[in-house]
C-alpha positions in Angstrom: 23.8 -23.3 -27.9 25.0 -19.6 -27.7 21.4 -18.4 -29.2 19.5 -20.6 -27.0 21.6 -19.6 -24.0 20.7 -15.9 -25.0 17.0 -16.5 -25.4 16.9 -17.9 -21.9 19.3 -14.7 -20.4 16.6 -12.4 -22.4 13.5 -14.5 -20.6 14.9 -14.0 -17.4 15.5 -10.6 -17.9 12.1 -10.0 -19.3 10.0 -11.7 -16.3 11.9 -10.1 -13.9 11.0 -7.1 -14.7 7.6 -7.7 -15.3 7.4 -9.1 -12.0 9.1 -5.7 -10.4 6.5 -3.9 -12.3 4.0 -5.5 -11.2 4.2 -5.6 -7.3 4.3 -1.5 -7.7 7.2 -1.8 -5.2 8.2 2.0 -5.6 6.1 4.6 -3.8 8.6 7.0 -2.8 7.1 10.4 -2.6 3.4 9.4 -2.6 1.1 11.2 -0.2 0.4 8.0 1.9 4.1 7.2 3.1 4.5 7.6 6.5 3.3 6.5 9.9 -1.2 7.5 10.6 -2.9 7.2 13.7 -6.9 7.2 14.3 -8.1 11.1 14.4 -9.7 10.7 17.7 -6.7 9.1 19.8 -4.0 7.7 17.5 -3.7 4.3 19.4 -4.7 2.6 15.9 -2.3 3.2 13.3 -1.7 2.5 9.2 2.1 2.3 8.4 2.7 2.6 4.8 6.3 2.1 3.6 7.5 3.2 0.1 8.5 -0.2 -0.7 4.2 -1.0 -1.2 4.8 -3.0 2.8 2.7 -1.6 5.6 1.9 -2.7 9.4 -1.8 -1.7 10.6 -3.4 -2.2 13.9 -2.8 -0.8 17.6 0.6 -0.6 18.7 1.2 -3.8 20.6 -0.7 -5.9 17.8 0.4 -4.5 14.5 -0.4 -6.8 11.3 1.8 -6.7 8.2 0.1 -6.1 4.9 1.5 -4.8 1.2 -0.4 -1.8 -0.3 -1.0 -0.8 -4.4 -2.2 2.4 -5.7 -5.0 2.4 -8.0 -4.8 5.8 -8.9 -7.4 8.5 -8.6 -7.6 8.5 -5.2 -7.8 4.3 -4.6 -5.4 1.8 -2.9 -5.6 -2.0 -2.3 -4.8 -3.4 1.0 -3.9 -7.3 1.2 -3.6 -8.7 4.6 -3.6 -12.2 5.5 -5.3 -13.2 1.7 -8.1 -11.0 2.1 -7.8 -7.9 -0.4 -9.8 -4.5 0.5 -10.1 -1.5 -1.8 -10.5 1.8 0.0 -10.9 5.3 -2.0 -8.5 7.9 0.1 -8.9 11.7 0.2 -6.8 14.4 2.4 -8.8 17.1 4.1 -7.0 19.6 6.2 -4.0 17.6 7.1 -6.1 14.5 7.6 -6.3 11.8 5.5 -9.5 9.5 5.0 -9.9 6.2 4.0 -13.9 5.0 3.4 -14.0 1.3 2.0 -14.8 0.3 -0.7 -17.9 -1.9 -0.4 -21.3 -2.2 0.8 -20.9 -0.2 4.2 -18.6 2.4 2.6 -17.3 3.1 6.2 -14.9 6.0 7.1 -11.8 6.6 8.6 -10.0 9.1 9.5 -6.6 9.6 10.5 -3.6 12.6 11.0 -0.1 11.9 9.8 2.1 11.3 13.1 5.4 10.8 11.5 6.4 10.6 7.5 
């Protein structure tokens, strides 16, 4: 009973930290952290937490989503079940995101708080 008991404790142990592993839940420090408003007036803004949570949208209608790096300059947005990719790249203090499909649109945005 003792072994089997320890098994289970070791499972337990062992999902768990895949499972923190695997939601990428610790950005501290990365370049994207902090609060970014649309370059040519700010009223839309991305809000990306350390945690890998994030708010988007204009101020009064701000949507939650959770963020993932994919290294080499790419993140993953889910919002509401739909996943996006985006590439990112700072230029001069701003920070553009261009999408990652068939329009390959661009955004650009300047950090307002971090």
């Amino acid at each position: 009973m003792k072994k089997l008991m320890a098994g289970i404790l070791v499972v337990v142990m062992l999902v768990g930290a895949a499972s923190l592993v695997a939601c990428g839940s610790n950005y501290e420090g990365h370049m994207l952290v902090g609060t970014w408003g649309y370059e040519a007036n700010e009223t839309y803004q991305y809000i990306f937490r350390a945690n890998g949570r994030g708010r988007r949208g204009f101020e009064n209608r701000l949507e939650s989503f959770r963020w993932a790096s994919g290294g080499a300059g790419r993140i993953r947005i889910t919002a509401g079940g739909v996943v996006e990719g985006f590439t990112y790249t700072m230029e001069d203090e701003v920070l553009i995101l261009v999408t990652r499909d068939e329009f390959e649109l661009t955004y650009r945005f300047v950090r307002i708080e971090d």
